[in-house]
N, C-alpha and C positions, 0 to 999 in steps of 0.2 A: 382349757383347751384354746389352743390360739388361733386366730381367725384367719391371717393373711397363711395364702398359698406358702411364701420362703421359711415362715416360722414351722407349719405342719414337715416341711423336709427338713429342717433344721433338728427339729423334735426325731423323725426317723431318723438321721443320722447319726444323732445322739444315743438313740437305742445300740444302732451296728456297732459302733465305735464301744461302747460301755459294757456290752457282751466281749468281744475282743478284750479290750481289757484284763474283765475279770479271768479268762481262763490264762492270758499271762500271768496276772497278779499272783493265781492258784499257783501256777507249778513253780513260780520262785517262790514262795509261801511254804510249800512243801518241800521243797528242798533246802530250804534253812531250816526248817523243824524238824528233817530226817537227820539232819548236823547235829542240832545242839544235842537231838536224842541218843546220836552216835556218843558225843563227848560226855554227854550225862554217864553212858553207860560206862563209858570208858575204852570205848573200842576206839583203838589209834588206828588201825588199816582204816576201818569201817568209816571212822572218822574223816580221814584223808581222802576217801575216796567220794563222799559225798559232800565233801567242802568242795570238788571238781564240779558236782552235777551241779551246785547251789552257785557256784562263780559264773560260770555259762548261762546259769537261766536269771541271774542277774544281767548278766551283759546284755542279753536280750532282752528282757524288760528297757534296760537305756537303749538301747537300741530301736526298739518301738516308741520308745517315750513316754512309757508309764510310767517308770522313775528316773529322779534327776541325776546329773551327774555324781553328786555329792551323797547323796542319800546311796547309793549304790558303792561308791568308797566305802563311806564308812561301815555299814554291812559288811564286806568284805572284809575289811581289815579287823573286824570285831569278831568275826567267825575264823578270821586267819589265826588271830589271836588266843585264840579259845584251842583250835586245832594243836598249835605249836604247845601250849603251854601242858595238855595233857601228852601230847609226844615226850617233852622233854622230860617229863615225870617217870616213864618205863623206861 
């Protein structure tokens, strides 16, 4: 437990801030696993369609700055790629 007054609001801040987070983290979390579950199955609309929800809730992650710029390309581009390659297969 840390003694000075700035460290105890530090400590709270850290809680507000780390809650926020995580229910970011959550819905781009779930929306890359509803993806790759789309392309598993092989649903190309279903697919497509939640490659949109997962690219948004990425941006918004960078956007808040839970993830960096880099880390959010490449996701992207790795779920873009996954998307396309079962599209071009039907």
């Amino acid at each position: 437990m840390p003694n000075k007054k700035s460290a105890k609001k530090y400590m709270r801040v850290t809680e507000r801030k780390t809650i926020k987070n995580r229910v970011i983290k959550g819905v781009f979390k779930s929306a890359v696993k509803k993806t790759k579950e789309s392309i598993a199955a092989g649903k190309v609309s279903e697919a497509q369609e939640s490659l949109k929800a997962a690219i948004k809730a990425l941006d918004k992650a960078l956007q808040k700055k839970v993830l960096k710029k880099n880390t959010v390309a490449r996701k992207k581009s790795r779920l873009n790629a996954m998307v396309k390659k079962i599209a071009l297969k039907k």
